[in-house]
Residue frames as a rotation matrix with the C-alpha (Angstrom) as fourth column:
UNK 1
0.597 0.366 -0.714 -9.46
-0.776 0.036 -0.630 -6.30
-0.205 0.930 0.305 15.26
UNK 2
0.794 -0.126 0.595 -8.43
0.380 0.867 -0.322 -9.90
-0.476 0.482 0.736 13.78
UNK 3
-0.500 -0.830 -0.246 -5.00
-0.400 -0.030 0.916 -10.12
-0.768 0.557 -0.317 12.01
UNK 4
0.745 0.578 -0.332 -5.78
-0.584 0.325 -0.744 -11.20
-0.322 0.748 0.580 8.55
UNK 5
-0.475 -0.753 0.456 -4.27
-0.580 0.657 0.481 -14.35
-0.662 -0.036 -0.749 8.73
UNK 6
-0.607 0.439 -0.662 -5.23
-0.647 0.211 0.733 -17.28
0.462 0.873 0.156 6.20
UNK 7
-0.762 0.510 -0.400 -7.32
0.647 0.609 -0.458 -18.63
0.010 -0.608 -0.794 9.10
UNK 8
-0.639 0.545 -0.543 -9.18
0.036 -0.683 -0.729 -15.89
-0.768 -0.486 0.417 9.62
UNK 9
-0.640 -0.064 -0.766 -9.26
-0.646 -0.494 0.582 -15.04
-0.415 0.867 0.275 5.85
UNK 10
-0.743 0.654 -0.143 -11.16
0.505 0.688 0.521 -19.11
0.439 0.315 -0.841 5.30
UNK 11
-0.742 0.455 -0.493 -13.28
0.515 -0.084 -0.853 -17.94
-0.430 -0.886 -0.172 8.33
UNK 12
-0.227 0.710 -0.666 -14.92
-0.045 -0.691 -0.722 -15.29
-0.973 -0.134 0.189 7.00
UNK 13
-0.808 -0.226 -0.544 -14.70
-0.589 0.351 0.728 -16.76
0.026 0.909 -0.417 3.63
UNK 14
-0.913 0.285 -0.291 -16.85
0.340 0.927 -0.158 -19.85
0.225 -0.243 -0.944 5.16
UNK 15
-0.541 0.685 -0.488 -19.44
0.581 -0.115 -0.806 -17.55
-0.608 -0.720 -0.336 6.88
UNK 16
-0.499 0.381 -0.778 -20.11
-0.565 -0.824 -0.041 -15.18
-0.657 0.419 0.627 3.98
UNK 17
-0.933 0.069 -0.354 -21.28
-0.226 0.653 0.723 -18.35
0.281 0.754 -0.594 2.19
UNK 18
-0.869 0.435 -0.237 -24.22
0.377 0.272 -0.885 -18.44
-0.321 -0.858 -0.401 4.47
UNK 19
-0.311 0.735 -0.602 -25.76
0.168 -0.581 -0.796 -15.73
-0.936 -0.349 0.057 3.35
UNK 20
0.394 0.297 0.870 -27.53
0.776 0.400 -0.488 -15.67
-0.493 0.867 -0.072 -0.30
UNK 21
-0.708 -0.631 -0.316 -26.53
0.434 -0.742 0.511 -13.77
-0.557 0.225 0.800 -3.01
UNK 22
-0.435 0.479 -0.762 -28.25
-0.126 -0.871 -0.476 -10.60
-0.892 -0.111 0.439 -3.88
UNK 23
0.476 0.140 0.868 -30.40
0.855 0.156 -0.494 -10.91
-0.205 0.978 -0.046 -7.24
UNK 24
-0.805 -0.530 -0.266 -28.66
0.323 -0.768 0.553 -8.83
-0.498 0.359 0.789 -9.60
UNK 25
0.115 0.615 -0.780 -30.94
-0.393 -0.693 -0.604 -5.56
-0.913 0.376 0.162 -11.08
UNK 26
-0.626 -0.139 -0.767 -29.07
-0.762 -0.097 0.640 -6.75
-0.163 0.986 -0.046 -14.92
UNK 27
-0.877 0.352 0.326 -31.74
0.441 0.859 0.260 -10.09
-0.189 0.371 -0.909 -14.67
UNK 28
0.183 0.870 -0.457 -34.65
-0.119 -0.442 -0.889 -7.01
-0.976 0.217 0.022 -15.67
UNK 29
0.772 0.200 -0.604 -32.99
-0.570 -0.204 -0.796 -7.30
-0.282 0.958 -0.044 -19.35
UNK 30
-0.598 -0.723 -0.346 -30.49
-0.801 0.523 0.291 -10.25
-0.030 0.451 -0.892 -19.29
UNK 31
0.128 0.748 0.652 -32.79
-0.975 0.214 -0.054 -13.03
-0.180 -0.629 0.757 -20.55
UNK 32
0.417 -0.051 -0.908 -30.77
-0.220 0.963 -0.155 -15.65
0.882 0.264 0.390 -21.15
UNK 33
0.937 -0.028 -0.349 -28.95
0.334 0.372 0.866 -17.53
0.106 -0.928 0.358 -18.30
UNK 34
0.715 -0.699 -0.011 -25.63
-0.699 -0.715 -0.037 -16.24
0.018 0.034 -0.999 -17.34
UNK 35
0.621 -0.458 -0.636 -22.49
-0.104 0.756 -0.646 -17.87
0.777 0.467 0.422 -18.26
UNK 36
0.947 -0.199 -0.251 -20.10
0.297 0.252 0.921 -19.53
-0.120 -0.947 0.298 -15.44
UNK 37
0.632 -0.724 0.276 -17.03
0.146 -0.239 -0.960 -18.20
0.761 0.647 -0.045 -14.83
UNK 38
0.899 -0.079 -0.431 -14.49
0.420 -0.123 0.899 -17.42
-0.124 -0.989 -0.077 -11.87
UNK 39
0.307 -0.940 0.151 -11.35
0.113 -0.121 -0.986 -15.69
0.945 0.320 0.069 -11.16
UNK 40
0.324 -0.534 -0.780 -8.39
0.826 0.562 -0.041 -16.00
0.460 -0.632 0.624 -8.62
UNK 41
0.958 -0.211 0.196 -7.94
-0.285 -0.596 0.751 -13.46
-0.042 -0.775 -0.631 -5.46
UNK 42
0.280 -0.838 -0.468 -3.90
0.671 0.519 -0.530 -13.93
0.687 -0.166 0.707 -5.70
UNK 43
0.742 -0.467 0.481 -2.29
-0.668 -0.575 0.473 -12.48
0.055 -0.672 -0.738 -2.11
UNK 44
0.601 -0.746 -0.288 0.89
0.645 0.665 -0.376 -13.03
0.472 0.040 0.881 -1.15
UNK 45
0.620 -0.575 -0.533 3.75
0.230 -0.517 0.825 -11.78
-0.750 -0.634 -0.188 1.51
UNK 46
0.691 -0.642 -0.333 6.50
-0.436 -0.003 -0.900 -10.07
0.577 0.767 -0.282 -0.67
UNK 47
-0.261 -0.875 0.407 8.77
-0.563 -0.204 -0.801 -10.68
0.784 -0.438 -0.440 2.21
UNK 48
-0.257 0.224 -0.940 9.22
0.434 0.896 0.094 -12.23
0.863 -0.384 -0.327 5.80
UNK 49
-0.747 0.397 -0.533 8.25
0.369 -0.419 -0.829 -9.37
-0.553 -0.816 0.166 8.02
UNK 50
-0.442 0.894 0.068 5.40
-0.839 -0.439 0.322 -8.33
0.318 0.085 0.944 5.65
UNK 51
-0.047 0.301 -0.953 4.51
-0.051 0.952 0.303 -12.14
0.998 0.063 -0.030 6.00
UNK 52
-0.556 0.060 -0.829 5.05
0.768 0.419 -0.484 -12.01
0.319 -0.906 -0.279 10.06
UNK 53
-0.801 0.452 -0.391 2.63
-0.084 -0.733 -0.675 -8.67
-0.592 -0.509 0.625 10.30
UNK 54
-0.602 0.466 0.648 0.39
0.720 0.667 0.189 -10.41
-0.344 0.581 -0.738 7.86
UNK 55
0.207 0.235 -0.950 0.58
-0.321 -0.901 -0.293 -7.93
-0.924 0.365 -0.111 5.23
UNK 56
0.090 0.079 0.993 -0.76
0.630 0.767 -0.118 -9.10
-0.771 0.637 0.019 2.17
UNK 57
-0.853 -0.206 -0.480 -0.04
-0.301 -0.559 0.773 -8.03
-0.427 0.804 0.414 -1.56
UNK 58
0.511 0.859 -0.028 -3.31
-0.200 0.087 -0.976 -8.29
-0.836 0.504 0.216 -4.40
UNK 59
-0.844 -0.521 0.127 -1.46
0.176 -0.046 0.983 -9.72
-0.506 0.852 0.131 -7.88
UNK 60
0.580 0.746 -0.326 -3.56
-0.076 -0.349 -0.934 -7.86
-0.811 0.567 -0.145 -10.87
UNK 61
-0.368 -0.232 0.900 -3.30
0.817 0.381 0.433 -8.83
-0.444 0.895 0.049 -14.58
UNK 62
0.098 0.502 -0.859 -3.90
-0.694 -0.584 -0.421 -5.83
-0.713 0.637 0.291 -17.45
UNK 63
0.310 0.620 0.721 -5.75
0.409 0.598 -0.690 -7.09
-0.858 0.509 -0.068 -20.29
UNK 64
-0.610 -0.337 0.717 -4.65
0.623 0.356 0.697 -6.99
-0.490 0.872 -0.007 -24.15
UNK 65
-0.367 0.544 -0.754 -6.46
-0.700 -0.696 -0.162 -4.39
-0.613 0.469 0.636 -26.37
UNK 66
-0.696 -0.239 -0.677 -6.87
-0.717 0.262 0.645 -7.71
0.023 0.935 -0.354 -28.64
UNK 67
-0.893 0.449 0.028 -9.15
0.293 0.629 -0.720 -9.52
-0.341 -0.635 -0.693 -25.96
UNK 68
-0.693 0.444 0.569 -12.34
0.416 -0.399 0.817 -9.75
0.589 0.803 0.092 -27.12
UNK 69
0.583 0.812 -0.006 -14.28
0.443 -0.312 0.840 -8.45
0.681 -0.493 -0.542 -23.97
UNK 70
0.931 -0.208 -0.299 -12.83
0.141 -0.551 0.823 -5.54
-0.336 -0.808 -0.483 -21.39
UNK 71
0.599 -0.682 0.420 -9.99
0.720 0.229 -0.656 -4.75
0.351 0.695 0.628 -23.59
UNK 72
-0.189 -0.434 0.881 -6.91
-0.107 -0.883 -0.457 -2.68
0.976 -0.180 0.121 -21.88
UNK 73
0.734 0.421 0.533 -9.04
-0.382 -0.393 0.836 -3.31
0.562 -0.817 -0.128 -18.07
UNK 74
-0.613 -0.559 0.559 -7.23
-0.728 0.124 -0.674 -4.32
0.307 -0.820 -0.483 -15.27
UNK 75
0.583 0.792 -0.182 -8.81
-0.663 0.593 0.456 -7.65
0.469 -0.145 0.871 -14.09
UNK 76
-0.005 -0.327 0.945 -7.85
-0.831 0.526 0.178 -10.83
-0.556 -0.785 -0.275 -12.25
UNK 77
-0.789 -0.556 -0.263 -6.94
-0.564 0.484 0.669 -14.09
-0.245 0.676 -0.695 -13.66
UNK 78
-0.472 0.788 0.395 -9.37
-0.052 0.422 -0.905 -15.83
-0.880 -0.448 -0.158 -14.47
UNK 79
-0.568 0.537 -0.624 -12.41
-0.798 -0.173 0.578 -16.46
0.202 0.826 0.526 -17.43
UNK 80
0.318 0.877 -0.361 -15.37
-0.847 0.434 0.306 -18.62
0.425 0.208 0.881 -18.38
UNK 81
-0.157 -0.377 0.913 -15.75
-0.417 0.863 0.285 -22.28
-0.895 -0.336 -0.293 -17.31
UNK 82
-0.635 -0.194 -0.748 -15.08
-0.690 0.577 0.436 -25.08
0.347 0.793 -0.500 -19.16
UNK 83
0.526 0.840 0.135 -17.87
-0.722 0.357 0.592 -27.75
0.449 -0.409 0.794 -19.40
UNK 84
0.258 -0.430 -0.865 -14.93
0.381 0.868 -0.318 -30.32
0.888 -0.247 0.388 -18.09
UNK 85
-0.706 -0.363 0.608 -14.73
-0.274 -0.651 -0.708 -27.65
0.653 -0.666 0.360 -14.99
UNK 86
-0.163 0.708 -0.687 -16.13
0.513 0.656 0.554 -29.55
0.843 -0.262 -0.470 -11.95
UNK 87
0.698 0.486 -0.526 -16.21
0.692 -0.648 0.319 -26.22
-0.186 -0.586 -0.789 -10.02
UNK 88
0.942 -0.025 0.334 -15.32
0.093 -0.938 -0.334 -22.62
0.321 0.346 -0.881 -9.85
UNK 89
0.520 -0.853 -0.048 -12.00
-0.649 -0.431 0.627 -23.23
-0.555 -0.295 -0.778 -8.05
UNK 90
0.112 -0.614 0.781 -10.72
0.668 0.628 0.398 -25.45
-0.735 0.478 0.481 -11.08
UNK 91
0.621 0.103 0.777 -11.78
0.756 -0.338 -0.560 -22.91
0.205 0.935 -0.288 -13.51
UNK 92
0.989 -0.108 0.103 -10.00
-0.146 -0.839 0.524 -20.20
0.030 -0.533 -0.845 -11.49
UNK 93
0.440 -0.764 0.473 -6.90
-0.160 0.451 0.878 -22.21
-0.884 -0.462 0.076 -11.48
UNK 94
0.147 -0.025 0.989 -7.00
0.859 0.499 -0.115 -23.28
-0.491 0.866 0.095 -15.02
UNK 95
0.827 0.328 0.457 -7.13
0.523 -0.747 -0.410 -20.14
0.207 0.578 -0.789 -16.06
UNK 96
0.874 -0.480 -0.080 -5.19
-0.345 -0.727 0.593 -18.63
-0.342 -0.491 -0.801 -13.85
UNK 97
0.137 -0.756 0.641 -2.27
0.341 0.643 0.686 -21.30
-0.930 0.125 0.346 -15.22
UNK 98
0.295 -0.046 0.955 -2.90
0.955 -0.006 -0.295 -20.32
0.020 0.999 0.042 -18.60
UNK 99
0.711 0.123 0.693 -2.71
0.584 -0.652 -0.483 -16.97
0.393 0.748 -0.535 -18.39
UNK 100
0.791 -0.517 0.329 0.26
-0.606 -0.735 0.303 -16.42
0.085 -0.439 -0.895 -15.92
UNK 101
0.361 -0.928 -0.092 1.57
-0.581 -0.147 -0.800 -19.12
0.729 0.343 -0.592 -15.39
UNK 102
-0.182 0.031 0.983 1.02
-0.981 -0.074 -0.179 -19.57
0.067 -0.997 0.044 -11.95
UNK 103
-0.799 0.077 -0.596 1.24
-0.143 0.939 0.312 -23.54
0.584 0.335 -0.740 -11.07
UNK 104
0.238 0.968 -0.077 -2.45
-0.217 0.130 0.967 -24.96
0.947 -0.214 0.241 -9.80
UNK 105
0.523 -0.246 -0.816 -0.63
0.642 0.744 0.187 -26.87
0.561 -0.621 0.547 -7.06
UNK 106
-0.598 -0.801 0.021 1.08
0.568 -0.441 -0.695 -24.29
0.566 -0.404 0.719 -6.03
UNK 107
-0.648 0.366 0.668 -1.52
-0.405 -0.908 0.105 -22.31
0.645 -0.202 0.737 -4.64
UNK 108
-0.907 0.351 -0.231 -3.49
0.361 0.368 -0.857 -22.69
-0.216 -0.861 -0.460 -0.95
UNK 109
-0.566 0.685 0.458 -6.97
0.021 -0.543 0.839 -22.07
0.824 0.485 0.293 -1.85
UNK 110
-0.985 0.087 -0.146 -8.78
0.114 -0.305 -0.945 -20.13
-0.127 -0.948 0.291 1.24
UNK 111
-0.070 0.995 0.072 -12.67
0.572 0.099 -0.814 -20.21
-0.817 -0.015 -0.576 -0.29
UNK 112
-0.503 0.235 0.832 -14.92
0.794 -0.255 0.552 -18.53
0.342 0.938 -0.058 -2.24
UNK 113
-0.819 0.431 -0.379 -17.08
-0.171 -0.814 -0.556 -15.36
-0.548 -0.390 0.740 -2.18
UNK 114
0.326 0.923 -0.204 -20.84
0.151 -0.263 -0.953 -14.87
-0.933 0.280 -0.225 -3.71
UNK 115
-0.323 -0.115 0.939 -21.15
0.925 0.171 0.339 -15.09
-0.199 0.979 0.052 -7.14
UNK 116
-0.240 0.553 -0.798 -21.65
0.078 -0.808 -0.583 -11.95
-0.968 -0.202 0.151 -8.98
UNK 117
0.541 0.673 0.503 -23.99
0.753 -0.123 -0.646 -11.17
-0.373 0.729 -0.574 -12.29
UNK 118
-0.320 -0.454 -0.832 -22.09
0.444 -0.848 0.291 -8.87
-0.837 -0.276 0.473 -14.35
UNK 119
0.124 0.703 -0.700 -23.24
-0.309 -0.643 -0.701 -7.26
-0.943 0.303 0.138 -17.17
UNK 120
-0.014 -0.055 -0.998 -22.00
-0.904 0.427 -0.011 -9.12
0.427 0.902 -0.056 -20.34
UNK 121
0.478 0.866 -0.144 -24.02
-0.854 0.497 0.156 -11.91
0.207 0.048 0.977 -18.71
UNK 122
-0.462 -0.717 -0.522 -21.05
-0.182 0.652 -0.736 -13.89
0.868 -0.245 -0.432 -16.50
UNK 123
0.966 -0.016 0.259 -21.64
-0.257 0.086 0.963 -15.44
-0.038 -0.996 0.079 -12.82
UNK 124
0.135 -0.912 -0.388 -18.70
-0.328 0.328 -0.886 -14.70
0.935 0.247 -0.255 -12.00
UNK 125
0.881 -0.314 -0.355 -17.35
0.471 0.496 0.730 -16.85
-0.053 -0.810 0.584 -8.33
UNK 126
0.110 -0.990 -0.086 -14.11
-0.719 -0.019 -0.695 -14.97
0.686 0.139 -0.714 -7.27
UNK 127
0.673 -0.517 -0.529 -11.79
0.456 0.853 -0.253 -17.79
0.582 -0.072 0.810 -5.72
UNK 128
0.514 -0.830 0.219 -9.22
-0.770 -0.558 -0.310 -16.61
0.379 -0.009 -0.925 -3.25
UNK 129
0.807 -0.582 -0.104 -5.80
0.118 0.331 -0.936 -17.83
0.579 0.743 0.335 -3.13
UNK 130
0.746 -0.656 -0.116 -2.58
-0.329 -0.515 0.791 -17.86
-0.579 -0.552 -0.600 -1.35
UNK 131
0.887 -0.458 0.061 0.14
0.363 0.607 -0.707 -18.30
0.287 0.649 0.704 -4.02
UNK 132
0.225 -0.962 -0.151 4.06
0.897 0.144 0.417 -18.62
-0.380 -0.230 0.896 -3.98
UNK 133
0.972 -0.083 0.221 5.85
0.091 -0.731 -0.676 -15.43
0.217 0.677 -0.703 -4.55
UNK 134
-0.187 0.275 -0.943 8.03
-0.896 -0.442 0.048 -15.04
-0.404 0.854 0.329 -6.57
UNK 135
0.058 0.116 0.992 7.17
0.111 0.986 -0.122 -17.43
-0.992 0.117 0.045 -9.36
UNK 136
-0.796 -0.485 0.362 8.62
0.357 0.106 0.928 -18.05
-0.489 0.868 0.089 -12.63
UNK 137
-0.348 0.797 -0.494 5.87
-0.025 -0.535 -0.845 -15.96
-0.937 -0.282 0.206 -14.76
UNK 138
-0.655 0.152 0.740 4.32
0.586 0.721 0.370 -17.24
-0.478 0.676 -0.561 -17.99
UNK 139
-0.352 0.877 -0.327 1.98
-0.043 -0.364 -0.930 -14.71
-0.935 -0.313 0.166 -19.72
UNK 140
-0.198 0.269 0.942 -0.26
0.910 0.408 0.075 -15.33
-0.364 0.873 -0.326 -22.30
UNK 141
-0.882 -0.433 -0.185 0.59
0.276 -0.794 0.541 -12.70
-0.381 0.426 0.820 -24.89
UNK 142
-0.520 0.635 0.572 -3.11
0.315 -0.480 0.819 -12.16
0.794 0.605 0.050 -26.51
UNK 143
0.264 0.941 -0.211 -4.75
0.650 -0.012 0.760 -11.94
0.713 -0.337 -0.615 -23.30
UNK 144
0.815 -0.194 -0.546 -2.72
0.524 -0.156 0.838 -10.62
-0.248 -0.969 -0.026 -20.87
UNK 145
0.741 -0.396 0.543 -0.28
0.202 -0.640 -0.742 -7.51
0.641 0.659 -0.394 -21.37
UNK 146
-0.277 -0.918 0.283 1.04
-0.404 -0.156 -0.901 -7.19
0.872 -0.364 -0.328 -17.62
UNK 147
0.713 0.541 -0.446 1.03
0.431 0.163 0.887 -8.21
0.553 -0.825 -0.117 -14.23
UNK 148
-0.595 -0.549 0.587 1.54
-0.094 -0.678 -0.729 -6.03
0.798 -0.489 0.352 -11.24
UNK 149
-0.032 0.083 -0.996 0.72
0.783 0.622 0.027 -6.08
0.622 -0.779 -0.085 -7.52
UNK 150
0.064 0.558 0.827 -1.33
-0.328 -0.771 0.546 -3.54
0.943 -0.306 0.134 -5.33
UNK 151
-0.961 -0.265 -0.080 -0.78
-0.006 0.309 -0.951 -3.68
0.277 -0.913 -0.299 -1.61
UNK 152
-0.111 0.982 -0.155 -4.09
0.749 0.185 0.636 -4.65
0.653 -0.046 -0.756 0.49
UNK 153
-0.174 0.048 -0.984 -3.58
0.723 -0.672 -0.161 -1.73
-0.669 -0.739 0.083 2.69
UNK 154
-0.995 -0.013 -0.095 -3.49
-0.052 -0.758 0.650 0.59
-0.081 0.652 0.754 -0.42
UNK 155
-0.793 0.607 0.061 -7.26
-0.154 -0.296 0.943 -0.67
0.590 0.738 0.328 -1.15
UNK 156
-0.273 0.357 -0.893 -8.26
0.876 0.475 -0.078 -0.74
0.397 -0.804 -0.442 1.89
UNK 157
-0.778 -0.103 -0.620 -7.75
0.234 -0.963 -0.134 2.96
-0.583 -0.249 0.773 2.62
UNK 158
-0.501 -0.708 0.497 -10.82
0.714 -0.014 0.700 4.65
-0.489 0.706 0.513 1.71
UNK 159
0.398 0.204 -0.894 -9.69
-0.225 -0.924 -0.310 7.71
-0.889 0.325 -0.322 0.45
UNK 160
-0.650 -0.621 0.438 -8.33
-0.037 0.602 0.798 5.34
-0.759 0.503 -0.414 -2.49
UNK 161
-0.764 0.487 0.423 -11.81
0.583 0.239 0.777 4.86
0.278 0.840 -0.466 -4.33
UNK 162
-0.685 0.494 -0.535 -15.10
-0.305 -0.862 -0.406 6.05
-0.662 -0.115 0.741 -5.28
UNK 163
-0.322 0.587 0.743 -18.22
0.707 0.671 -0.224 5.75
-0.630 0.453 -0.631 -7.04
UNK 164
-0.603 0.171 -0.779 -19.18
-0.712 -0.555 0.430 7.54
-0.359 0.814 0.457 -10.28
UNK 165
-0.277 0.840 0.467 -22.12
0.033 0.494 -0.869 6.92
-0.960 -0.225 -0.164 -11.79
UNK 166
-0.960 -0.238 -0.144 -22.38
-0.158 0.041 0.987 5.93
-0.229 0.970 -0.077 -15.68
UNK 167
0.259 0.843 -0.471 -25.67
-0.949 0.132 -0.287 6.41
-0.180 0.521 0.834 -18.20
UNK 168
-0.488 0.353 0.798 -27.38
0.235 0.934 -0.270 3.55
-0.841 0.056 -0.539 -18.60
UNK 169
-0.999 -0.036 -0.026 -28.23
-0.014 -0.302 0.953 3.29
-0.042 0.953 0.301 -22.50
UNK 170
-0.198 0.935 0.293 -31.92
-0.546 0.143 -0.826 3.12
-0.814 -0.324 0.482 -23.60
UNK 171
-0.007 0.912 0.410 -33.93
-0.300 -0.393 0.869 1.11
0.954 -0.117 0.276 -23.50
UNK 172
0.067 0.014 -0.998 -32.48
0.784 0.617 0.061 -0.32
0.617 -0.787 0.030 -20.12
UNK 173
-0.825 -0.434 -0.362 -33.23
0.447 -0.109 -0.888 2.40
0.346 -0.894 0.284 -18.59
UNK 174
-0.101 0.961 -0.257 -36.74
-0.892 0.027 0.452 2.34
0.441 0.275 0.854 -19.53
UNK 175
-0.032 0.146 -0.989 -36.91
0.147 0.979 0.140 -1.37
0.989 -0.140 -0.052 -18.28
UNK 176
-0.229 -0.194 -0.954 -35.02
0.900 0.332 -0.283 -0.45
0.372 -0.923 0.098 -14.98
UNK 177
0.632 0.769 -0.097 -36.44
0.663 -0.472 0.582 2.57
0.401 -0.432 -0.808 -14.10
UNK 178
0.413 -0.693 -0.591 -33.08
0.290 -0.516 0.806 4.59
-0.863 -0.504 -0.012 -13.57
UNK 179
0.942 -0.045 -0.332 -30.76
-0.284 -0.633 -0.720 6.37
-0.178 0.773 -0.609 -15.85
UNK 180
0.180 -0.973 -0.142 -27.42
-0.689 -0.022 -0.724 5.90
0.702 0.229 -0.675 -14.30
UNK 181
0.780 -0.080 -0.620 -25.59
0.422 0.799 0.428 2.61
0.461 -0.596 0.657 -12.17
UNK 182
0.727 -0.683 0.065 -23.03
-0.595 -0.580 0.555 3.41
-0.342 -0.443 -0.829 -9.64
UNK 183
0.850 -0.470 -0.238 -19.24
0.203 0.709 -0.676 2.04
0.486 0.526 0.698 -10.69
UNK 184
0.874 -0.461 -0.154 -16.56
0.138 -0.068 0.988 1.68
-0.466 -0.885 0.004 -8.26
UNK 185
0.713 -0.682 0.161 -13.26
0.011 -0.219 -0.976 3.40
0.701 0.698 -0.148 -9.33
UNK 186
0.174 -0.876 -0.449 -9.41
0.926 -0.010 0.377 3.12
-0.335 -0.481 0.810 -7.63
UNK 187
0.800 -0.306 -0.516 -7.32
-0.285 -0.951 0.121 5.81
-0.528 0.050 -0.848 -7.72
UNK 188
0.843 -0.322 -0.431 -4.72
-0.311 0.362 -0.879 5.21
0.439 0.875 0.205 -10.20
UNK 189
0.560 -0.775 0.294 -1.83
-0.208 0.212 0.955 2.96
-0.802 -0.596 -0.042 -8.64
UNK 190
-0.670 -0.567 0.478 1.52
0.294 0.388 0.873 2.34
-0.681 0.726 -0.094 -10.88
UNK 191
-0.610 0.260 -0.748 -0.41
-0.680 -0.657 0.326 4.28
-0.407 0.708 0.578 -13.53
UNK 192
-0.832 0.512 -0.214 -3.03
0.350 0.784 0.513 1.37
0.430 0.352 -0.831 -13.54
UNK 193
-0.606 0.738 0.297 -6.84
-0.757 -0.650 0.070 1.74
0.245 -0.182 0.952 -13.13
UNK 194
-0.968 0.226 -0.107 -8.68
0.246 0.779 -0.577 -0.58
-0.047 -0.585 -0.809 -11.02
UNK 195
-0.647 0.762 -0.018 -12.64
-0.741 -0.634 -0.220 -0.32
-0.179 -0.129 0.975 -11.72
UNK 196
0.136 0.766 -0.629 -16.05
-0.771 0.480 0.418 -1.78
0.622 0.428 0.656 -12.68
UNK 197
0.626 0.383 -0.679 -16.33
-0.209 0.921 0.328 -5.79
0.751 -0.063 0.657 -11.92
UNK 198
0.232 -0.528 -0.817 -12.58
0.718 0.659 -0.223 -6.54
0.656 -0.535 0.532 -10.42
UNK 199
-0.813 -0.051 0.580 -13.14
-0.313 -0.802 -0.509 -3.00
0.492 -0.595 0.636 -8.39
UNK 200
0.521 0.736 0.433 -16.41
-0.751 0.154 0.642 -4.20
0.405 -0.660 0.633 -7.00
UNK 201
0.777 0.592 -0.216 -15.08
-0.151 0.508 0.848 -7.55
0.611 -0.626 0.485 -5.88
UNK 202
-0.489 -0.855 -0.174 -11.75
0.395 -0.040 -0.918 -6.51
0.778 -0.517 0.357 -4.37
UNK 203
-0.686 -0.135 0.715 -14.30
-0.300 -0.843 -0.447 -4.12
0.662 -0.522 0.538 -2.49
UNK 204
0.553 0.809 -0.199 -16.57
-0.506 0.516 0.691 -6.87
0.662 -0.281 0.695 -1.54
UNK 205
0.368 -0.603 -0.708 -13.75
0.545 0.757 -0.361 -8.92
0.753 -0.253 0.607 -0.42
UNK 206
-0.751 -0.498 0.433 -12.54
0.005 -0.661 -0.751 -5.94
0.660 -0.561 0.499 1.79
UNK 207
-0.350 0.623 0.700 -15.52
-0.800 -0.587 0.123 -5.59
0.488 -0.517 0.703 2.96
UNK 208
0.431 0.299 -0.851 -15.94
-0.257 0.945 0.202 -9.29
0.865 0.132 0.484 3.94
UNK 209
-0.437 -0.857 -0.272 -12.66
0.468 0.042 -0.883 -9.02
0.768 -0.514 0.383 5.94
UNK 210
-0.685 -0.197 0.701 -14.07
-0.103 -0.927 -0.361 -6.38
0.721 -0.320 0.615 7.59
UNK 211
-0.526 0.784 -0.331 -17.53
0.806 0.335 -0.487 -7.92
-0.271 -0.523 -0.808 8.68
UNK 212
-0.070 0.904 -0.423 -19.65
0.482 -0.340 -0.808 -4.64
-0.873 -0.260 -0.411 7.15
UNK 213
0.469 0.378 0.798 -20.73
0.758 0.292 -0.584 -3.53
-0.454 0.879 -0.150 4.27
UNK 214
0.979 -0.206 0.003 -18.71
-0.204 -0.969 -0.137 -0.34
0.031 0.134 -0.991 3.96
UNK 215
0.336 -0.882 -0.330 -14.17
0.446 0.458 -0.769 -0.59
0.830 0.111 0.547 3.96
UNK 216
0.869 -0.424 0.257 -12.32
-0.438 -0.415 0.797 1.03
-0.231 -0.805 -0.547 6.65
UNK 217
0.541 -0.841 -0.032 -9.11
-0.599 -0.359 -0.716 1.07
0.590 0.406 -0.698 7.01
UNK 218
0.376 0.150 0.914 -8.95
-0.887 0.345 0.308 -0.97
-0.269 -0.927 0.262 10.37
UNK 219
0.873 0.158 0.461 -8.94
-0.211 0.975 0.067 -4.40
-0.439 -0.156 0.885 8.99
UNK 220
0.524 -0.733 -0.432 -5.58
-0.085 0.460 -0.884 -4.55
0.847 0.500 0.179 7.34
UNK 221
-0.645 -0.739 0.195 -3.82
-0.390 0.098 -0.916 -4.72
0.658 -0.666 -0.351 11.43
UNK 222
0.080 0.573 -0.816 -4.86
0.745 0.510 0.431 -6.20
0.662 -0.642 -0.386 14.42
């Protein structure tokens, strides 16, 4: 198995672009166009021997009860584009500057992943990242309540998550022909709750690493 170096990490970054992304089921009853948006994969070594067994940390942002969408969630930096955004890794940056702190320049960008459709009608583009750690942190106080940092071996493992499956309201589930959608949950880490959107694409991204569509534990060593 492949160290998950930040070669490796473009690599399979580069190749998953290849393949198209999946219509999303939410374009049976989203009929306007979805808005652009993106947010930043931040990894980082805490140390030099996590850094020489390329063992990578995940920074996560919790969200503001005052925000006006996913209030309280656990999420990644990140939000809408701006129409002066001449792609998804400026908006990812920009954002990511505003709301931590984090300097644009400072950070080694290793690709994108597949855009995903999410229900309150975002494409969202995650962006990953290799950023300096530590760095002088900056948080914007309405959006952004904490930031904290989830080893990739922790969400990699997994007996970490799960799917649970949430009612779908009506009449979308008259449209789509189902009742309930499946939603990917963490086990609580640092009394935080990892789920929904930035739980699917941490688990996409794992699963990217990984080459199959399922995690395993496997891919965080060579």
């Amino acid at each position: 198995m492949h160290a998950l170096t930040e070669v490796y990490i473009s690599q399979q970054l580069a190749e998953a672009q290849k393949s198209p992304t999946d219509e999303s089921y939410y374009s049976a009853f989203l009929s306007d166009a979805p808005r652009p948006a993106a947010v930043l994969i931040p990894l980082f070594h805490a140390n030099t021997e996590e850094k020489k067994k390329h063992i990578w940390q995940v920074l996560l942002t919790r969200r503001t009860v005052s925000v006006a969408e996913h209030q309280g969630q656990v999420a990644f930096p990140g939000g809408r584009a701006d129409p002066t955004d001449t792609s998804p890794e400026m908006t990812a940056l920009r954002e990511a500057q505003e709301e931590i702190g984090l300097d644009p320049s400072q950070v080694r960008v290793l690709g994108r992943m597949n855009s995903l459709w999410t229900i309150t009608n975002y494409l969202v583009t995650p962006v990953v990242g290799v950023i300096p750690w530590p760095f002088p942190l900056h948080l914007e106080e309405i959006e952004v309540s904490r930031v904290f940092t989830i080893p990739l071996d922790w969400l990699v493992n997994p007996d970490n998550h799960e799917i649970r499956y949430r009612t779908i309201p009506e009449p979308f589930s008259q449209i789509l022909h189902r009742e309930s959608h499946p939603v990917i949950y963490f086990k609580p880490y640092q009394d935080e709750l990892l789920w929904g959107v930035s739980a699917e694409i941490i688990l996409s991204f794992i699963n990217l690493l990984d080459n199959k569509k399922t995690g395993g534990h496997s891919i965080a060593r060579q």
